[in-house]
MARBALO-605182 format. One line per 8 residues: for each residue x, y, z of C-alpha. Coordinates in steps of 0.001 Angstrom, whole numbers. Each point is the difference from the previous one (the first is absolute). Layout:
<rs>
X,Y,Z  ...
</rs>
This chain:
<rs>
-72850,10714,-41725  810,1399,-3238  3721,1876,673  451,3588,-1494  2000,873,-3215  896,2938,1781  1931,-1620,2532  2539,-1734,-2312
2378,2547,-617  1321,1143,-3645  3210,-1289,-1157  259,1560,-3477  2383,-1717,-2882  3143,2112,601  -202,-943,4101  -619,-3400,-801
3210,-259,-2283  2022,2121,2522  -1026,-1947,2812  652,-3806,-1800  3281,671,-1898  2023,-1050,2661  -2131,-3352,-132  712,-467,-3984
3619,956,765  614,-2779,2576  -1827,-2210,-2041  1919,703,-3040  3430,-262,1818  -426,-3309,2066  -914,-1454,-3289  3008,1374,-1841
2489,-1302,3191  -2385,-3165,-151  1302,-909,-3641  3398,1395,159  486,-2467,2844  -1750,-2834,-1620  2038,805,-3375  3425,-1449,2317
-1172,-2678,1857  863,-3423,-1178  -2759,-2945,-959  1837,-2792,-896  1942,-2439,1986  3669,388,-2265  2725,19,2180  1583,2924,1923
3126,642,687  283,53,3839  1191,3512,1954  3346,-2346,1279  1513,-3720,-806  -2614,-1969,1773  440,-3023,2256  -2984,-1952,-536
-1658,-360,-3383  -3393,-1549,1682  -1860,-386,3012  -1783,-3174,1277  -2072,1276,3047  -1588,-2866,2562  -2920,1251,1705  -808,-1413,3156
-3696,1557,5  -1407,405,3440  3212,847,1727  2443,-2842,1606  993,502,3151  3887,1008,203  172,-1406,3463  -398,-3490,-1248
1811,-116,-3244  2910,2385,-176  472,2274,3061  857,-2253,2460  -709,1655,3977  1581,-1630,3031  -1871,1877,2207  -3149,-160,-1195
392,-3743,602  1223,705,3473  -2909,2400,626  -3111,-1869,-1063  -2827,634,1538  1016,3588,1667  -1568,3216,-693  1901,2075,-2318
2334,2314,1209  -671,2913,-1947  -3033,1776,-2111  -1607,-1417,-2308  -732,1843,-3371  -2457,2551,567  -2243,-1262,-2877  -413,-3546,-413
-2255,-2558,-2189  -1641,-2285,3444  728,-260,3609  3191,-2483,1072  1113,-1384,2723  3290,-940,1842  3004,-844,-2284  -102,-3454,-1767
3499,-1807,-566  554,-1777,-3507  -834,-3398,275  2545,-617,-2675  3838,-1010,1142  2409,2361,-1864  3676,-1397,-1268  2776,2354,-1318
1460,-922,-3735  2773,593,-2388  3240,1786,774  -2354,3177,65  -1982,-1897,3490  -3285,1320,-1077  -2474,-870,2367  -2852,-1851,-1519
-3190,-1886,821  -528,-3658,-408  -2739,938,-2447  2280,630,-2519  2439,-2909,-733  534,426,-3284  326,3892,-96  2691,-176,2742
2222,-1808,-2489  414,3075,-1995  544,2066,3500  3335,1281,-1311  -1501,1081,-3099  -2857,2358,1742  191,3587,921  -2601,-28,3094
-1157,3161,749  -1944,-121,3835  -1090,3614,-11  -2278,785,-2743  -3050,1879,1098  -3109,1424,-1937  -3104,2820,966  -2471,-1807,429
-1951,-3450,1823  -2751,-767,-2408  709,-2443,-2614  -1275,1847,-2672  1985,3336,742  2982,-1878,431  6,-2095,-2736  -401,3392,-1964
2760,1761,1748  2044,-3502,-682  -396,77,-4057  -931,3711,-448  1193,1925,2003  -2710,1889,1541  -2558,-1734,2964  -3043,2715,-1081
226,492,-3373  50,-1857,-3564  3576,244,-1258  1801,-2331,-2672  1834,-2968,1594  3562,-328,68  -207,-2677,-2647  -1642,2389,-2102
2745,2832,242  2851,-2510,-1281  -2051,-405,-2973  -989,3702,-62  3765,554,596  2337,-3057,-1883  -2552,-1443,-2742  421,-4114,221
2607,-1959,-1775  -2361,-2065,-1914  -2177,1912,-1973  -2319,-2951,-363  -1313,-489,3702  -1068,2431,2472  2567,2000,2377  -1920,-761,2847
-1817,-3249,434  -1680,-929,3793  -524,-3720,362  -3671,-795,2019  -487,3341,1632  -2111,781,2469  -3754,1800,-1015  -72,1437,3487
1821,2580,2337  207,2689,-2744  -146,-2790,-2507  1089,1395,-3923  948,3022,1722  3496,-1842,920  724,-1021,-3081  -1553,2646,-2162
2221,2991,-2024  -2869,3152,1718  1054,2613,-2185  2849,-1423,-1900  -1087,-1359,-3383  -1926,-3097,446  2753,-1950,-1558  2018,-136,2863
-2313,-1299,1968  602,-3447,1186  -1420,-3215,-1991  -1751,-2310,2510  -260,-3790,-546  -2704,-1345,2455  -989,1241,3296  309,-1162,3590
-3262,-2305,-1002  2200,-1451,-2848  1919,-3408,655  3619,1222,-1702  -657,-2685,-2476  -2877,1460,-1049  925,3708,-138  1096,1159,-3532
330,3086,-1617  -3400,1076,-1305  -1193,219,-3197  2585,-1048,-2225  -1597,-2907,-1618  -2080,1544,-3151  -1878,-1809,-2571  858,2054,-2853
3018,-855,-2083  3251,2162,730  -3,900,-3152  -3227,1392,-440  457,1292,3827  2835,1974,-1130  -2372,1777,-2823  -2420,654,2427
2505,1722,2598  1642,1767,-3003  -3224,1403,-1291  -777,721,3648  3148,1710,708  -521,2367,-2918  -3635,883,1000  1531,806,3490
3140,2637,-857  -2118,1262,-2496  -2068,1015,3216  2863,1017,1583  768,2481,-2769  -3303,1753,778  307,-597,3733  3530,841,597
2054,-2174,2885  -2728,-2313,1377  1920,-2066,3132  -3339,-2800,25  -5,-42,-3799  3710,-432,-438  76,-2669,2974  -2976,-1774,-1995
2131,-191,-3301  3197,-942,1721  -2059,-2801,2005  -1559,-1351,-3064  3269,-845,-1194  1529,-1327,3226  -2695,-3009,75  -118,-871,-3693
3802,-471,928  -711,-1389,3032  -1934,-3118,-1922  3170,-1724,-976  2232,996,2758  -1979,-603,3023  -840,-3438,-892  3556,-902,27
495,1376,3200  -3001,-1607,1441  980,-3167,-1384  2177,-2309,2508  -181,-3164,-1577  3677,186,-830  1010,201,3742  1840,-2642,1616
-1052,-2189,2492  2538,487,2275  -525,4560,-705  -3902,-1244,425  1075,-1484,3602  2282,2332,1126  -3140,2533,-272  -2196,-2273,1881
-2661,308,-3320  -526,-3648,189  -1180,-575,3472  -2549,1653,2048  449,2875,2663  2879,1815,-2208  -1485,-426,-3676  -2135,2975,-312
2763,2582,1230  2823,-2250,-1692  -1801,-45,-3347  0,4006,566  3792,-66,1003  535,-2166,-3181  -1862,2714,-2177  1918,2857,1505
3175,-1854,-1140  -1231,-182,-3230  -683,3640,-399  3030,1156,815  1396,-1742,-2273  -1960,1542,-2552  925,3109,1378  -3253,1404,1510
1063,2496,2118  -2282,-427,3037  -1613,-2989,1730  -1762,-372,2815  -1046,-3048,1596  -2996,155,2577  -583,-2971,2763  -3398,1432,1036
-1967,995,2738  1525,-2782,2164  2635,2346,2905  -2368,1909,2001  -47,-2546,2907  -2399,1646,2409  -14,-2959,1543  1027,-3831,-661
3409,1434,-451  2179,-3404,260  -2172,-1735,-2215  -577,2419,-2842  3389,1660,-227  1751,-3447,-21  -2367,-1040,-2566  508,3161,-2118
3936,-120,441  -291,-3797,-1416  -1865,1304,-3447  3006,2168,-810  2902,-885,1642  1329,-3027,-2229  -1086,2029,-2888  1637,3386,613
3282,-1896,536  25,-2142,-3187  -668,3978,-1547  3110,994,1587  1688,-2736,-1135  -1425,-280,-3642  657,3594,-535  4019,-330,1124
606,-3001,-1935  -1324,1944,-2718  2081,3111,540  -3066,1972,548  113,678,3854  3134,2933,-756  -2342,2198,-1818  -3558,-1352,1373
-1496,1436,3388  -1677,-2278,2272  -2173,2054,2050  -1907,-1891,2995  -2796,1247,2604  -3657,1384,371  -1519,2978,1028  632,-2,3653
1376,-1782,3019  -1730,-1711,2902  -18,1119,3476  1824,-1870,2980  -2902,148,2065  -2657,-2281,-395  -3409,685,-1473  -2266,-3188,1282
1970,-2707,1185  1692,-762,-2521  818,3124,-2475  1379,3193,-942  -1368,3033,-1410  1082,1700,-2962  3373,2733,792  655,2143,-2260
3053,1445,2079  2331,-2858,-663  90,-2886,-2526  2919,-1906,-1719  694,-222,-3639  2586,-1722,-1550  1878,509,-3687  1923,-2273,-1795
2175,557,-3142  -152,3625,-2003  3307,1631,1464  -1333,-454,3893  2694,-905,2132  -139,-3229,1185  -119,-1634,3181  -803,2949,2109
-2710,496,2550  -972,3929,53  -1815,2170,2266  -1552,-1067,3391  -2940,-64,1881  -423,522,3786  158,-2822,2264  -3125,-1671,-768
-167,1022,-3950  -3362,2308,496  2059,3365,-806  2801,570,-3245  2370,1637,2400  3738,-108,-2165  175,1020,-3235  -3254,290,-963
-1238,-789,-3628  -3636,1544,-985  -1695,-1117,-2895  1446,3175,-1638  3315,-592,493  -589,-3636,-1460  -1287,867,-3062  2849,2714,-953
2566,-2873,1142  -1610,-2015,-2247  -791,2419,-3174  4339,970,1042  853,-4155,-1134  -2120,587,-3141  2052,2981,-1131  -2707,2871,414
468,2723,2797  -3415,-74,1775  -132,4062,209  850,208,-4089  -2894,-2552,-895  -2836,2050,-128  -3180,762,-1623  -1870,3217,-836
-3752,-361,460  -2871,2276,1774  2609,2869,-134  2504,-1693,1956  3171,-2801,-323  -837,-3231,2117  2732,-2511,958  -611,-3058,1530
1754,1035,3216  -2215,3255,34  2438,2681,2040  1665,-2774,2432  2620,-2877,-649  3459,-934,875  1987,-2632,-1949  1240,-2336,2605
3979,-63,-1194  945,-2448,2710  -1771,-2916,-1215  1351,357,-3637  2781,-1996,-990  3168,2489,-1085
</rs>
């Protein structure tokens, strides 16, 4: 059927302009407040002053991917030992990832050390040494039970939407002290669980986001920072990027403030300079045997993570200002819980104590954070026979170095560690304690985009005072 002109009604030229000016005004005006807040916003990665004298110049975060239990490594529960077996005495979370059981004590005997008498597990030897060094924090607690949310919420900030990681708002925020390597460099990430989306800048310029070397498919050995070996001459690489580089703000003179164009250029320059300093980083041939042994790179269940702990020595000495070391997907112990967590605990444990040590003897540890966990607890009941869900109401992390005060144990969980119960630290309040030992006030390090100023803690976040050194 063949629709009537007579039914359309007239809109004559003066209506028509009436009735769409407000659309050509808004139009006009985001695109003005588009450029005069792209004109400001800084695409290089020079350094910044801080907002206050910092305490930590660098961060080395260990990621325990999969989420260890803190009933078996760090938050040691009498009672849950004394209560094995039993039916928990009190709800459970109303929303949970699988059906468990009756509570489950550790199989793992706990001994205190140090003056400090931190409790910790027999799967962790090594790290106990340092026990007077760490600031253990029991209480941290997160939104959400899914790995991938919670690794979000864990490096962004946000469990629903895409937001740039912490690692990405130091750069955004304090530039890097060596303006030949990255400011953020992630050592065999994983490709899953919201995958680039952890490391990645979102809306920040792209060249803050963080420079991954491998994968969690990638021996360490094997993982390198990509595409940095060229075939071309760095001479006649340097014509090409200068000839490109002209080509490109001569675009941005007919553009105006392009964010992806003036990422691109900035990028460009980062890995020709990359080609001679990344090698040299990469390089540890001139390691001693005995650092080589202390790291556990020459034998078998430690080398991969010690090699990784080596390389995160190495670029903090070069002054990168954020590295992050991931043993993945090896903690979620739904089951065959003694087994896999003691095997897990042996791949890192030798090697994040000869970090702790390399990094004092070095006089690094005063103004390097150590930063140890994963995305979520476990729960004290059992799932199976022999595991634990994932919690995302109580894990342990632990800090060493970077103006924490050492040899404390902070916060508490209830009796059997499935609850944050004392002095409760959310992932919010972690991140502003953390951006506070940087120097930058978490509410003053924003970002305008989509009409709005985003901070990594969003609206929330309380720096936890009590577990900084005065």
């Amino acid at each position: 059927m063949i629709r009537s002109h007579r039914n359309i009604p007239h809109l004559s030229r003066r209506a028509a302009l009436r009735q769409s000016a407000v659309g050509f005004g808004s139009l006009a005006l985001s695109s003005l407040l588009a450029e005069e807040s792209n004109a400001a916003v800084r695409r290089d990665l020079s350094i910044q002053p801080p907002h206050f004298a910092p305490r930590a110049k660098r961060i080395i975060f260990l990621f325990m991917h999969g989420g260890p239990s803190q009933v078996d490594t760090f938050d040691y529960k009498p009672q849950l030992q004394k209560d094995d077996n039993k039916p928990l005495p009190f709800a459970k979370p109303r929303v949970v990832s699988a059906a468990t059981g009756n509570l489950l004590k550790s199989p793992f005997q706990f001994q205190q050390h140090g003056q400090s008498g931190a409790w910790v597990s027999e799967l962790f030897p090594n790290v106990a040494r340092h026990a007077d060094d760490l600031t253990i924090v029991r209480s941290v607690h997160g939104s959400n039970s899914r790995h991938g949310a919670a690794l979000l919420e864990l490096h962004t900030g946000s469990d629903t939407f895409v937001r740039p990681s912490l690692g990405s708002w130091l750069g955004y925020g304090l530039g890097t002290e060596n303006q030949d390597l990255p400011s953020y460099i992630t050592i065999c990430p994983s490709l899953t669980h919201g995958g680039a989306n952890n490391w990645g800048s979102a809306f920040l310029p792209a060249v803050y986001a963080g420079t991954p070397m491998g994968n969690a498919g990638t021996s360490s050995d094997q993982a390198r920072i990509p595409f940095i070996e060229g075939t071309t001459k760095s001479d006649l690489q340097r014509l090409e990027l200068d000839l490109l580089g002209r080509l490109n703000r001569q675009r941005l003179t007919e553009t105006g403030p392009d964010s992806d164009l003036e990422s691109r250029i900035e990028s460009f320059e980062l890995a020709f300079r990359l080609q001679r300093e990344a090698p040299l980083v990469q390089d540890i041939s001139a390691e001693t045997k005995e650092t080589l042994d202390a790291y556990g790179v020459n034998s078998g269940p430690t080398k991969d993570f010690g090699l990784q702990c080596l390389m995160a020595r190495r670029f903090a000495e070069r002054g990168v200002r954020f590295i992050q070391l991931s043993h993945s997907y090896k903690w979620d112990q739904h089951g065959n819980l003694k087994a896999d967590h003691r095997r897990n605990a042996m791949e890192v444990d030798q090697p994040i104590s000869a970090l702790l040590t390399d990094l004092k003897e070095r006089g690094l540890l005063e103004d390097t954070l150590v930063w140890w966990g994963g995305e979520f607890g476990r729960t004290p009941v059992a799932q199976g026979r022999d595991g634990r869900d994932h919690n995302p109401h109580a894990c342990t992390m632990w800090f060493c170095g970077g103006g924490m005060k050492p040899g404390i144990q902070y916060g508490e969980t209830d009796e059997y560690g499935y609850y944050a119960v004392r002095d409760k630290v959310h992932f919010h309040d972690l991140h502003a304690t953390i951006l506070h030992q940087m120097g930058l006030d978490h509410t003053k390090l924003t970002y305008r985009y989509a009409g709005r100023d985003f901070r990594l803690t969003d609206v929330h976040g309380e720096i936890v005072h009590d577990i900084l050194d005065a």
